[in-house]
mmCIF file of the N, C-alpha and C atoms, coordinates in Angstrom:
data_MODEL
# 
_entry.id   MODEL 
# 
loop_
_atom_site.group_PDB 
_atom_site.id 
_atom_site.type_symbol 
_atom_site.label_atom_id 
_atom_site.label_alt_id 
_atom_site.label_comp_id 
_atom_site.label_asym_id 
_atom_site.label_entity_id 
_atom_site.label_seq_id 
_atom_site.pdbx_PDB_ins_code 
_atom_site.Cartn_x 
_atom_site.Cartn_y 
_atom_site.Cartn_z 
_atom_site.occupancy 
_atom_site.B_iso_or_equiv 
_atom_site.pdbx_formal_charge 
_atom_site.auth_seq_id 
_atom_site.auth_comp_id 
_atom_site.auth_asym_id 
_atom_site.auth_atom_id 
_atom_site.pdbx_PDB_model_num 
ATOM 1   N N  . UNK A 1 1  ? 102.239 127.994 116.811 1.00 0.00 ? 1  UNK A N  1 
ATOM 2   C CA . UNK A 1 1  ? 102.415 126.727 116.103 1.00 0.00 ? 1  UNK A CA 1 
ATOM 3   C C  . UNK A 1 1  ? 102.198 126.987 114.611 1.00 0.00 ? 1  UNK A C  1 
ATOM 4   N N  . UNK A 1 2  ? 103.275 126.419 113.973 1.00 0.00 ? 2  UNK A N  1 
ATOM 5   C CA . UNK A 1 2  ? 102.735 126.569 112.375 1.00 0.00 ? 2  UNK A CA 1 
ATOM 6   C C  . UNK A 1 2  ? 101.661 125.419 111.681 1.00 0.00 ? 2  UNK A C  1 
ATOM 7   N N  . UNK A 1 3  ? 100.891 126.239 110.440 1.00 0.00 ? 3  UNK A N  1 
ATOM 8   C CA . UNK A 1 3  ? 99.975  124.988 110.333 1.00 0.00 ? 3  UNK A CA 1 
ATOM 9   C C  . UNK A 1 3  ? 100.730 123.953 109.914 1.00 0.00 ? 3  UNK A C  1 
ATOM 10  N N  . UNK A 1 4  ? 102.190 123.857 109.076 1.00 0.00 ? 4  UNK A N  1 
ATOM 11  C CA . UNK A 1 4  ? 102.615 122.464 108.898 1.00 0.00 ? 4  UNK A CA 1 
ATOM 12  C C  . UNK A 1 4  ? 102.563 121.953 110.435 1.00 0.00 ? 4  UNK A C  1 
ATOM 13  N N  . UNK A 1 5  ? 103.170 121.849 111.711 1.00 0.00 ? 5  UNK A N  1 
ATOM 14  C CA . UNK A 1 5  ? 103.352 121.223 112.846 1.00 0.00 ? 5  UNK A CA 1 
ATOM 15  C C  . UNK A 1 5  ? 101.914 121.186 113.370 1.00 0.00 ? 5  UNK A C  1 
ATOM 16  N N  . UNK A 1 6  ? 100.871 122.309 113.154 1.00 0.00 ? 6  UNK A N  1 
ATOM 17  C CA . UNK A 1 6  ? 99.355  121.579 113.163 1.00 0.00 ? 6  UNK A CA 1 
ATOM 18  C C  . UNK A 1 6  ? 98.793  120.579 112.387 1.00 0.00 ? 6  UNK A C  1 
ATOM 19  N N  . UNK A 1 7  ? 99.001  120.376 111.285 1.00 0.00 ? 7  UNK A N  1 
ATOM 20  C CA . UNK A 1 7  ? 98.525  119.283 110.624 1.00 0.00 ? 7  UNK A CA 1 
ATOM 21  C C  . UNK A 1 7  ? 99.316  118.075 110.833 1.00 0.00 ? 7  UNK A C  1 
ATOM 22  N N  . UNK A 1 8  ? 100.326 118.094 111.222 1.00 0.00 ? 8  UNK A N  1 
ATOM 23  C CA . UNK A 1 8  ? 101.536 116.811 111.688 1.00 0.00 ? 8  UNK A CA 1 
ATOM 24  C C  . UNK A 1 8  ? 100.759 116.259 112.921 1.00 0.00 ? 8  UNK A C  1 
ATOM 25  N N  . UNK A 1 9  ? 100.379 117.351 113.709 1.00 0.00 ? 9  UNK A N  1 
ATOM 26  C CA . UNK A 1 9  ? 99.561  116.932 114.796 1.00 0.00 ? 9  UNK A CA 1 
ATOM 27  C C  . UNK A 1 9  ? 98.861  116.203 114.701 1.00 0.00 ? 9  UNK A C  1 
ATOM 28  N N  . UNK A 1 10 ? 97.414  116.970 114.372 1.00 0.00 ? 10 UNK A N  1 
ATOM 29  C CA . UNK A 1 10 ? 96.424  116.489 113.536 1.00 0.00 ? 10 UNK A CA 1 
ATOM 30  C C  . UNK A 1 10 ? 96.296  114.642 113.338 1.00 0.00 ? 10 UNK A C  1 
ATOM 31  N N  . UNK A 1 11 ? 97.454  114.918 112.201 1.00 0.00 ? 11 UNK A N  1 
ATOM 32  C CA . UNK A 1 11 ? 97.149  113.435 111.328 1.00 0.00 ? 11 UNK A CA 1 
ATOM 33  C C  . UNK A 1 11 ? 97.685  112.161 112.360 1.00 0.00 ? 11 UNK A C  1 
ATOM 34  N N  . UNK A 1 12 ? 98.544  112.542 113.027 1.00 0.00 ? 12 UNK A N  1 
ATOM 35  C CA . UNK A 1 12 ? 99.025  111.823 114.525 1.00 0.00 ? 12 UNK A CA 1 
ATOM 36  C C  . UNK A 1 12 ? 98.230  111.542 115.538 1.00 0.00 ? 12 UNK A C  1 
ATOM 37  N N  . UNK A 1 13 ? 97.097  112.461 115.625 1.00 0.00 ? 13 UNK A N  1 
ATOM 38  C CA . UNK A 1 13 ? 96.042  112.430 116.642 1.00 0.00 ? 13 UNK A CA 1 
ATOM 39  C C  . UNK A 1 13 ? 94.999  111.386 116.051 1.00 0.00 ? 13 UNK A C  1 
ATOM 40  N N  . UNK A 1 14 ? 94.706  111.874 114.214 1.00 0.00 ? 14 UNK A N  1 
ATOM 41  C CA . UNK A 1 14 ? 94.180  110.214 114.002 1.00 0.00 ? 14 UNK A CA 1 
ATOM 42  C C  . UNK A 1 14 ? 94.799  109.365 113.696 1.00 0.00 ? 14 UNK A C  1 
ATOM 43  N N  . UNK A 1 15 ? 95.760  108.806 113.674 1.00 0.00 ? 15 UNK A N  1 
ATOM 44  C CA . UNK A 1 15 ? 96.736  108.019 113.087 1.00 0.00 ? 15 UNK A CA 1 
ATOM 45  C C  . UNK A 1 15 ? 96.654  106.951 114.584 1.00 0.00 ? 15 UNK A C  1 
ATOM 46  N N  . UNK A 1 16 ? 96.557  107.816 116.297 1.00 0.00 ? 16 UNK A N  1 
ATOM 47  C CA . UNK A 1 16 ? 96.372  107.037 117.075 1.00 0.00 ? 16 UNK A CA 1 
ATOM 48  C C  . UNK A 1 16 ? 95.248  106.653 117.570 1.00 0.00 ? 16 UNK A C  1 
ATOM 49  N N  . UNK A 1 17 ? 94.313  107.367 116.842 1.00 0.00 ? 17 UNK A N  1 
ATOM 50  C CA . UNK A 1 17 ? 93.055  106.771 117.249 1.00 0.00 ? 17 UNK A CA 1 
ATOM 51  C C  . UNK A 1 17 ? 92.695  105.556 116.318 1.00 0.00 ? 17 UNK A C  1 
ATOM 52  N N  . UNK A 1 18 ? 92.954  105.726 115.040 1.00 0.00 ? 18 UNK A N  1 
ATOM 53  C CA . UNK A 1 18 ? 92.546  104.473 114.098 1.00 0.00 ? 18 UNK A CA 1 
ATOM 54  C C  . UNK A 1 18 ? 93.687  102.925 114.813 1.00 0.00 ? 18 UNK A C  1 
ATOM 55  N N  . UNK A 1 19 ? 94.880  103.432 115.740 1.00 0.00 ? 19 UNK A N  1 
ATOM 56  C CA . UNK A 1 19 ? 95.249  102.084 116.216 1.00 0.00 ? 19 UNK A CA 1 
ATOM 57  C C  . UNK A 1 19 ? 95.227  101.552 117.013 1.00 0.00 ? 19 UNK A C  1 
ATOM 58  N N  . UNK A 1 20 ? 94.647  102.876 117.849 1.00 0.00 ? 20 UNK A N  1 
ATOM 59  C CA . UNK A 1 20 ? 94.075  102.246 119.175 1.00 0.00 ? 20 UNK A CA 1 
ATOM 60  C C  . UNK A 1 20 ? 92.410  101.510 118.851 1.00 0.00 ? 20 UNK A C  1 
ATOM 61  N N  . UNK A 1 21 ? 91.985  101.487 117.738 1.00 0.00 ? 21 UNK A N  1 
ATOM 62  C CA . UNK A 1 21 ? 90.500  101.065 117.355 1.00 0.00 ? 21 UNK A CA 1 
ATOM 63  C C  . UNK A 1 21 ? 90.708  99.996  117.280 1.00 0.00 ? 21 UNK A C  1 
ATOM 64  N N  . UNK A 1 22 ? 92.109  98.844  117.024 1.00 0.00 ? 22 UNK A N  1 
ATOM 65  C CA . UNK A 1 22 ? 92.665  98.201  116.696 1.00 0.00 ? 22 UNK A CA 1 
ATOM 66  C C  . UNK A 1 22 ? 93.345  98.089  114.555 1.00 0.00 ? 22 UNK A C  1 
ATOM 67  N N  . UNK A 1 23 ? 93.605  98.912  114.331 1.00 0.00 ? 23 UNK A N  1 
ATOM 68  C CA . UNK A 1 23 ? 94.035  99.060  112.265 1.00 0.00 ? 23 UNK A CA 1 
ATOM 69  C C  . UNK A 1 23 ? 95.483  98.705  113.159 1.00 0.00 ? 23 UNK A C  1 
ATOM 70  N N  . UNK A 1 24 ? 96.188  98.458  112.171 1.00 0.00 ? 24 UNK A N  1 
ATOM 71  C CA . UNK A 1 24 ? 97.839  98.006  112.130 1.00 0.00 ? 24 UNK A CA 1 
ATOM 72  C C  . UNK A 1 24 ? 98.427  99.516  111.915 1.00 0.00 ? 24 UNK A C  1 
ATOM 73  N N  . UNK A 1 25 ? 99.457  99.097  112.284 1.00 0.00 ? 25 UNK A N  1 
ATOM 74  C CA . UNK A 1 25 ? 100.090 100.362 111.958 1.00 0.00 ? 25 UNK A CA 1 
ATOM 75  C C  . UNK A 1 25 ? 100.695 100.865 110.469 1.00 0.00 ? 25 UNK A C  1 
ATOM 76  N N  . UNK A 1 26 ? 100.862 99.949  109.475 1.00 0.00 ? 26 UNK A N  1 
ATOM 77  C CA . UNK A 1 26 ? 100.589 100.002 108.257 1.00 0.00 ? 26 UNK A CA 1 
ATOM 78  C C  . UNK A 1 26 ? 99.159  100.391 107.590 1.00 0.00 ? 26 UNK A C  1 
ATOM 79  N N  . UNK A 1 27 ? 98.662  99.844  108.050 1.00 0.00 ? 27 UNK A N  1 
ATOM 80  C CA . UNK A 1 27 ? 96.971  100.177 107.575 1.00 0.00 ? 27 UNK A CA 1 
ATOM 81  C C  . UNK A 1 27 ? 96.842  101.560 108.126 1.00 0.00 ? 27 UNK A C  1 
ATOM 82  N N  . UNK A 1 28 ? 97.264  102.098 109.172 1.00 0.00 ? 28 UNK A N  1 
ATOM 83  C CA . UNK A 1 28 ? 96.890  103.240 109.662 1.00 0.00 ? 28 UNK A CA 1 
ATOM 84  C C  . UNK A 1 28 ? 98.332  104.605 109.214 1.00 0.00 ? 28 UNK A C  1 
ATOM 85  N N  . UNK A 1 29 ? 98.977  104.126 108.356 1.00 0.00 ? 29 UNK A N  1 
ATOM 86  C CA . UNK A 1 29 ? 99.943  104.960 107.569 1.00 0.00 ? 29 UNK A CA 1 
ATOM 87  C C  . UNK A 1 29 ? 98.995  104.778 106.008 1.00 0.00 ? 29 UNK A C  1 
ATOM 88  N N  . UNK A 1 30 ? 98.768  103.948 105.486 1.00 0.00 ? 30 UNK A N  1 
ATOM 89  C CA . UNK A 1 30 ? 98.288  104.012 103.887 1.00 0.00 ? 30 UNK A CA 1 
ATOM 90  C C  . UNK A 1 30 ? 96.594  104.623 104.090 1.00 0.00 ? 30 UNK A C  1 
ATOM 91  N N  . UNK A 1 31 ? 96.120  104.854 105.729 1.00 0.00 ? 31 UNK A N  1 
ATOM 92  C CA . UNK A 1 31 ? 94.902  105.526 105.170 1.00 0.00 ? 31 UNK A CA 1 
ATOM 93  C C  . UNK A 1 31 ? 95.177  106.895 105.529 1.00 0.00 ? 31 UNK A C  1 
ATOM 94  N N  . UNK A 1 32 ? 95.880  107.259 106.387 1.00 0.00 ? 32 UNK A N  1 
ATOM 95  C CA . UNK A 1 32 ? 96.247  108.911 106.324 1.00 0.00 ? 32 UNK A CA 1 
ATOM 96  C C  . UNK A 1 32 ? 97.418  109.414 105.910 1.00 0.00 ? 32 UNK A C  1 
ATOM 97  N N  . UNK A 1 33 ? 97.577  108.899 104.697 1.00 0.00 ? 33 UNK A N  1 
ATOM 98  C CA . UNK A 1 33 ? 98.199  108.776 103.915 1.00 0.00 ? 33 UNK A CA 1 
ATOM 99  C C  . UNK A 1 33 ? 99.883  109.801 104.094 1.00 0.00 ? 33 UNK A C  1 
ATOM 100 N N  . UNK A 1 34 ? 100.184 108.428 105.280 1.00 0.00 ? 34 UNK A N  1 
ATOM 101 C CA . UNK A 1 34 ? 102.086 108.525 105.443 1.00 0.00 ? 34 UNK A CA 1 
ATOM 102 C C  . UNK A 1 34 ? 102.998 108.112 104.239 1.00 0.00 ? 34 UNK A C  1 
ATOM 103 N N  . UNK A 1 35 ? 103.680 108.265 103.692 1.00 0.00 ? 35 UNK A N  1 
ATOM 104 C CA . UNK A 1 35 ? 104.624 107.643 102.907 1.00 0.00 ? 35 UNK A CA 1 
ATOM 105 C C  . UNK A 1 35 ? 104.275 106.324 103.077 1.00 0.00 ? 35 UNK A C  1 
ATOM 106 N N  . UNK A 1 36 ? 104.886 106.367 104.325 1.00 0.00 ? 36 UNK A N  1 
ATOM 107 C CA . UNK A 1 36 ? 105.136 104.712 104.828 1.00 0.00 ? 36 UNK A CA 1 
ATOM 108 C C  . UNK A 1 36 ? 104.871 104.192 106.065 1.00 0.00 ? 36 UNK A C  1 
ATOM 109 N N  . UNK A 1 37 ? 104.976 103.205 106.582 1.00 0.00 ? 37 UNK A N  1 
ATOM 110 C CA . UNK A 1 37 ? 104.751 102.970 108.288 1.00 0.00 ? 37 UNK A CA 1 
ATOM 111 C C  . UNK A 1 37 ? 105.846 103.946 108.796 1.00 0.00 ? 37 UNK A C  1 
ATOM 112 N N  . UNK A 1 38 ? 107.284 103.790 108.139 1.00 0.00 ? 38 UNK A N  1 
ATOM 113 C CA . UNK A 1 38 ? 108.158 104.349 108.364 1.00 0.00 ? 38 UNK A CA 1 
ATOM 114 C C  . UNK A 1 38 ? 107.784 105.629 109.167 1.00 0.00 ? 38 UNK A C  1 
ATOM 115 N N  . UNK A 1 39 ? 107.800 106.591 108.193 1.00 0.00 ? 39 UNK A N  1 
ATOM 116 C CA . UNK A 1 39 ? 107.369 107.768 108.107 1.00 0.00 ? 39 UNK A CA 1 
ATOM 117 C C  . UNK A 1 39 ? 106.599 108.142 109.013 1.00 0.00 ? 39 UNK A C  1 
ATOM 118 N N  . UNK A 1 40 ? 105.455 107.265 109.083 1.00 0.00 ? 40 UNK A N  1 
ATOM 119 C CA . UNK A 1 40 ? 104.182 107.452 110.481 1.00 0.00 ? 40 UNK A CA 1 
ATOM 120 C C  . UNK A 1 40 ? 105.342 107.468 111.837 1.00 0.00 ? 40 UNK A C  1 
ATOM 121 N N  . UNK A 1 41 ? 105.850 106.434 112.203 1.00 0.00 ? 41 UNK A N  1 
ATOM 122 C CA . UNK A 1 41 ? 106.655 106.092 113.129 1.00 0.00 ? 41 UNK A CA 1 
ATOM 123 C C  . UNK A 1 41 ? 107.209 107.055 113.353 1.00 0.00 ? 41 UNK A C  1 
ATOM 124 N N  . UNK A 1 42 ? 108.178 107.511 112.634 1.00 0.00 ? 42 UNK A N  1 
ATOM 125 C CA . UNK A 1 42 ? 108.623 108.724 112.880 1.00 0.00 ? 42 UNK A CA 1 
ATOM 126 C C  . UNK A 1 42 ? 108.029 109.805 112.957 1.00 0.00 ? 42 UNK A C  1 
ATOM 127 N N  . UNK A 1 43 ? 107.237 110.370 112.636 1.00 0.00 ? 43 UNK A N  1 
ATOM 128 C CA . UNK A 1 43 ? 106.321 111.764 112.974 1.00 0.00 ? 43 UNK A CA 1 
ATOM 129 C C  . UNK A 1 43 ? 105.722 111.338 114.231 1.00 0.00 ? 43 UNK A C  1 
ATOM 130 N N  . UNK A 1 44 ? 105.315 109.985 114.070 1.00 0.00 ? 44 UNK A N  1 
ATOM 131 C CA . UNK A 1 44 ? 104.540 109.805 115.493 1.00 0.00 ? 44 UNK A CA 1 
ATOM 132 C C  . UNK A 1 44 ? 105.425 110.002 116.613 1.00 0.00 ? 44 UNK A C  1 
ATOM 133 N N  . UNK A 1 45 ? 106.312 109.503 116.844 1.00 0.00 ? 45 UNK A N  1 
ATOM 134 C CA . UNK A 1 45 ? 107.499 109.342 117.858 1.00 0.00 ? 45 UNK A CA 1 
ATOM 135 C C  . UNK A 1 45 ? 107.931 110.508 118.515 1.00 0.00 ? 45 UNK A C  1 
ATOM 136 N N  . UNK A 1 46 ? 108.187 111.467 117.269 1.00 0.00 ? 46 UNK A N  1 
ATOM 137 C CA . UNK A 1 46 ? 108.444 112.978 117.805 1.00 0.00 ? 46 UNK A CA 1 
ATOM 138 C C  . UNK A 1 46 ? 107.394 113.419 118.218 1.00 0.00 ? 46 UNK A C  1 
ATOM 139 N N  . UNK A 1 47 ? 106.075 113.593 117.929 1.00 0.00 ? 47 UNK A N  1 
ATOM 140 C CA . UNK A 1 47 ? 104.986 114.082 118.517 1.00 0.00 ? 47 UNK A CA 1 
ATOM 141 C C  . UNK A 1 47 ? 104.800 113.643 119.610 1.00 0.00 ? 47 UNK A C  1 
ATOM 142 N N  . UNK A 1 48 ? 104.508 112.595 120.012 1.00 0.00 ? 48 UNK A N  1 
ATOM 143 C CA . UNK A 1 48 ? 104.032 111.804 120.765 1.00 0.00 ? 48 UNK A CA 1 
ATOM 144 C C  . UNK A 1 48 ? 104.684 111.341 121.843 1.00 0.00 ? 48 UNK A C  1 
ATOM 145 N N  . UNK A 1 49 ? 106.126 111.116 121.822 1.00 0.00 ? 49 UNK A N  1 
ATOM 146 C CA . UNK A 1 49 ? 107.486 111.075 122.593 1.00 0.00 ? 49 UNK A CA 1 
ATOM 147 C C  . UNK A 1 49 ? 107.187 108.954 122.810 1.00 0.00 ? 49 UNK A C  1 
ATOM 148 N N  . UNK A 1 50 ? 106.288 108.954 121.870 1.00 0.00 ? 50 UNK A N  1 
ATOM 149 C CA . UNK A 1 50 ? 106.304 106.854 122.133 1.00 0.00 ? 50 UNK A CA 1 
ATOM 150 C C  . UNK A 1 50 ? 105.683 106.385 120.922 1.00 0.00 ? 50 UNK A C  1 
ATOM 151 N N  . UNK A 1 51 ? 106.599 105.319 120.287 1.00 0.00 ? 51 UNK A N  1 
ATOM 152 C CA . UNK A 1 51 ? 106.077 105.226 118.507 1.00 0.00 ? 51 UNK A CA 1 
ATOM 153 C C  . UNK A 1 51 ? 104.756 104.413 118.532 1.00 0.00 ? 51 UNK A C  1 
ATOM 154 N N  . UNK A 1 52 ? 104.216 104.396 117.574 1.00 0.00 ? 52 UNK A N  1 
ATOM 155 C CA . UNK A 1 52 ? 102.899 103.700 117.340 1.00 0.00 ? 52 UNK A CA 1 
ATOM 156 C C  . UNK A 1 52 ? 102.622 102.515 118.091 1.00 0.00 ? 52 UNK A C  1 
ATOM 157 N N  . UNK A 1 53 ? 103.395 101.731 118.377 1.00 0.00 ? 53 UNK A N  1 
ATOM 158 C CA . UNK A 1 53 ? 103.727 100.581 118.283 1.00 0.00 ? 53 UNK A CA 1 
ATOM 159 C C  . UNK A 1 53 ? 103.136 100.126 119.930 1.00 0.00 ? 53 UNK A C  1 
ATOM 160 N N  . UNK A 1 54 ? 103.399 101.083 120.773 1.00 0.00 ? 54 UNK A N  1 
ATOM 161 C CA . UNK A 1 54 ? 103.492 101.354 122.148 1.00 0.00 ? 54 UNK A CA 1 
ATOM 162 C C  . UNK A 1 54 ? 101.395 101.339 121.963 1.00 0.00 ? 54 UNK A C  1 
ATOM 163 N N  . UNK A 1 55 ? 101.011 102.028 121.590 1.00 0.00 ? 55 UNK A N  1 
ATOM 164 C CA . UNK A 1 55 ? 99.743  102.537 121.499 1.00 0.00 ? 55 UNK A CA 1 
ATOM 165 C C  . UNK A 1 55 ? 98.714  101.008 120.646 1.00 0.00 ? 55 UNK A C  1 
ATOM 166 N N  . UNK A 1 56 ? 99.716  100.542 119.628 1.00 0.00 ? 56 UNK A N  1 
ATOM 167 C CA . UNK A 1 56 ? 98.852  99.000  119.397 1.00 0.00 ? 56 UNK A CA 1 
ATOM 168 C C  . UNK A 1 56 ? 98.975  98.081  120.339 1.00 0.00 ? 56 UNK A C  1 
ATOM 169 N N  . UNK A 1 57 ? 99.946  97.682  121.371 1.00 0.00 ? 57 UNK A N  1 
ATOM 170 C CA . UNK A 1 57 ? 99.880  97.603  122.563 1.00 0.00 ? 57 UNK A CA 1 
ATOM 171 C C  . UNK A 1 57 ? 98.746  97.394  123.686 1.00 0.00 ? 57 UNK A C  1 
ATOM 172 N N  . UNK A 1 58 ? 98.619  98.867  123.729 1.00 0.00 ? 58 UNK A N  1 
ATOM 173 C CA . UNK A 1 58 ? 97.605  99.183  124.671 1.00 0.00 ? 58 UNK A CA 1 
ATOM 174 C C  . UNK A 1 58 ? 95.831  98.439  124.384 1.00 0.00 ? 58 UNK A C  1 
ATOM 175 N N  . UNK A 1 59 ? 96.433  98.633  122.668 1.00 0.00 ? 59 UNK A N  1 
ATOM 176 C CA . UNK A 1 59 ? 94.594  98.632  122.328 1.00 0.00 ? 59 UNK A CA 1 
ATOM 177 C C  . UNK A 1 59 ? 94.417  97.440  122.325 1.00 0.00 ? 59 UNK A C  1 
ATOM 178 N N  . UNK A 1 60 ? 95.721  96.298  122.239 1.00 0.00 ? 60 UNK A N  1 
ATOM 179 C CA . UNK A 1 60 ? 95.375  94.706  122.383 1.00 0.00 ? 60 UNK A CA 1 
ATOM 180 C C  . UNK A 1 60 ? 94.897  94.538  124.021 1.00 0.00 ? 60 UNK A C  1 
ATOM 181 N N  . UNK A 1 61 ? 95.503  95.326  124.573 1.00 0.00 ? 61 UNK A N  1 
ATOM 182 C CA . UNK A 1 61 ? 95.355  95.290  126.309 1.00 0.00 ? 61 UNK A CA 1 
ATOM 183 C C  . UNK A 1 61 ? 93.623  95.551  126.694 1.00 0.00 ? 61 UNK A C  1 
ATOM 184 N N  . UNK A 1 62 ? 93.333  96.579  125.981 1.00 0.00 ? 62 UNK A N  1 
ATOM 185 C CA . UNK A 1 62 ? 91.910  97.041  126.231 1.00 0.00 ? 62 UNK A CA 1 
ATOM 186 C C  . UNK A 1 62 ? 91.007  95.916  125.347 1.00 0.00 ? 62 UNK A C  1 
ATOM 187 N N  . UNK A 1 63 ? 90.912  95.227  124.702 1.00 0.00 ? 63 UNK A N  1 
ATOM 188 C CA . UNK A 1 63 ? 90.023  93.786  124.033 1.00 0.00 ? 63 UNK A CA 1 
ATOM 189 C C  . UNK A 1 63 ? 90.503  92.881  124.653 1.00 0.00 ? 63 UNK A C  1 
ATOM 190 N N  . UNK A 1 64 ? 91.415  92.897  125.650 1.00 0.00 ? 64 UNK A N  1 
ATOM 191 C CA . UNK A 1 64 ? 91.561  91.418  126.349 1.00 0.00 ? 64 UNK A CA 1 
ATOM 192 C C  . UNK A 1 64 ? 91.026  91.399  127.557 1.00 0.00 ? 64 UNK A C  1 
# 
């Protein structure tokens, strides 16, 4: 693995933990600092094979 695709990792691995804590998915692109939600979405998606979005989801599921 190269360290760029390790650190892509990485920032994806917190990127889903800060939204599964419940942060937005904007809030959780401007603090590990993605371009954009955009951007998160997309790195996330390929990593992850399911975009952020799927994972804020869950974390509303787990507080209800």
């Amino acid at each position: 693995m190269s360290p760029m695709m390790y650190a892509r990792k990485e920032r994806v691995r917190a990127a889903k933990e800060v939204i599964l804590a419940g942060a937005s998915v904007d809030e959780a692109a401007s603090r590990l600092g993605f371009k954009s939600p955009f951007h998160l979405s997309r790195i996330f998606t390929e990593i992850e094979g399911k975009p952020p979005i799927y994972f804020k989801k869950l974390s509303r599921r787990s507080f209800n």
